[in-house]
C-alpha positions in Angstrom: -2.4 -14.6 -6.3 -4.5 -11.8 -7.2 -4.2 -8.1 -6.1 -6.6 -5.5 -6.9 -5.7 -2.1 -5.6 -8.4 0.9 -5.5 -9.1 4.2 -4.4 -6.6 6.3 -5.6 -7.5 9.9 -7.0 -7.2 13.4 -6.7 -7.3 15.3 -3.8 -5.9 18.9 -2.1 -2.7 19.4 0.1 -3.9 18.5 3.3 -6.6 15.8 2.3 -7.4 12.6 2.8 -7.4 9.2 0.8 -8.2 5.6 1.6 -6.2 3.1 -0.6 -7.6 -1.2 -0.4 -6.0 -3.7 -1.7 -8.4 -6.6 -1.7 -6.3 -10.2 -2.2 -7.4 -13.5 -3.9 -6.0 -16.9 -4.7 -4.3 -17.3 -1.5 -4.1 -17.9 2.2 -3.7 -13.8 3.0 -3.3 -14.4 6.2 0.3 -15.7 5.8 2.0 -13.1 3.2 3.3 -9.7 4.4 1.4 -7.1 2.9 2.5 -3.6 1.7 2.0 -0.5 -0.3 5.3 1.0 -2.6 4.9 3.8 -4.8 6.5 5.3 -7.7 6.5 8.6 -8.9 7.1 9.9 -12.4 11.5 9.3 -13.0 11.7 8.2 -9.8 12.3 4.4 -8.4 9.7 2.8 -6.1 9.9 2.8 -3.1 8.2 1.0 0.3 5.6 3.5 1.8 4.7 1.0 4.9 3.8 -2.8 5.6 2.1 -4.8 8.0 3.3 -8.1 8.6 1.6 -11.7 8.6 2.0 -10.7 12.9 0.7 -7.6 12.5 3.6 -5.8 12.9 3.9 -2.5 10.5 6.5 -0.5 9.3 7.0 3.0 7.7 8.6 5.2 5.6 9.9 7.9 7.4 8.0 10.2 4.8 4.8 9.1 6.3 5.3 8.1 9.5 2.5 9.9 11.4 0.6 10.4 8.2 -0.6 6.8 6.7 -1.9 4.0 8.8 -1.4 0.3 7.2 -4.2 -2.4 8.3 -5.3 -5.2 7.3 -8.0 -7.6 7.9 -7.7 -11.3 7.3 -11.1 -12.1 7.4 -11.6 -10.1 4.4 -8.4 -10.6 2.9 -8.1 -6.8 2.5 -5.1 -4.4 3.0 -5.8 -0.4 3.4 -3.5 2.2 3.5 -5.4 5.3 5.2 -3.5 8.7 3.9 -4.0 11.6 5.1 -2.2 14.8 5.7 -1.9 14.8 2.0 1.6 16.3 0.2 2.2 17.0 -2.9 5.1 14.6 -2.8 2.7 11.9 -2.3 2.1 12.1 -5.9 3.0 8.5 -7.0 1.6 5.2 -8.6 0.9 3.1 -5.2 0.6 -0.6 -5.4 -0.1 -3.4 -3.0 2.4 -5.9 -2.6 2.4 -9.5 -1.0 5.5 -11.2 -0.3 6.9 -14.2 1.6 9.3 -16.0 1.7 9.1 -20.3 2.3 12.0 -22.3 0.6 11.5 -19.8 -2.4 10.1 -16.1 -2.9 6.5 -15.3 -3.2 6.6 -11.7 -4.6 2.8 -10.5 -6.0 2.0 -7.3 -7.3 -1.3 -5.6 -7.8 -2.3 -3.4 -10.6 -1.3 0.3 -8.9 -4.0 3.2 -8.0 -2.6 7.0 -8.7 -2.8 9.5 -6.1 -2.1 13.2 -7.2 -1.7 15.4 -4.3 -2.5 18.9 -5.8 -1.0 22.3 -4.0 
């Protein structure tokens, strides 16, 4: 499996940013989907998923902030950011995962957002 992550940048306190993950080399449809991040000295952490149901999750740090979708046909996963903090500042990277008899854990490449003040 193939992730490749995109649209990170630099952007203002109070901006907006559009993260995609765009997936091959698998059936997308089946693997939970998520964005972590991981800022400098810091572990990483989940920022919100979206399961194979289309159920989402996120971290309390962005709930009401970032969106999570996806779209199976185009095997895509976005992460819509916006009300911008500094402490958004992080490496993000997409992340697929399932679990069937054994783990499937794939990581993309990461995208940096710097959330200037």
């Amino acid at each position: 499996v193939q992730l490749q992550a995109s649209g990170g940048g630099l952007m203002q306190a109070g901006g907006s940013l559009r993260l995609s993950c765009a997936a091959s080399g698998t059936m997308f449809s089946i693997f939970d989907m998520g964005w972590y991040r991981q800022a400098p000295g810091k572990q990483r952490e989940l920022v919100a998923i979206v399961t194979s149901s289309g159920i989402t999750n996120y971290a309390d740090s962005v709930k009401g902030r970032f969106t999570i979708s996806r779209d199976n046909g185009k095997d895509t996963v976005s992460l819509q950011m916006n009300s911008l903090k500094p402490e958004d500042t992080a490496v993000y990277y997409c992340n697929a995962y399932r679990v069937a008899g054994r783990i499937y854990d794939y990581w993309g490449q990461g995208t940096q957002v710097t959330v200037s003040s």
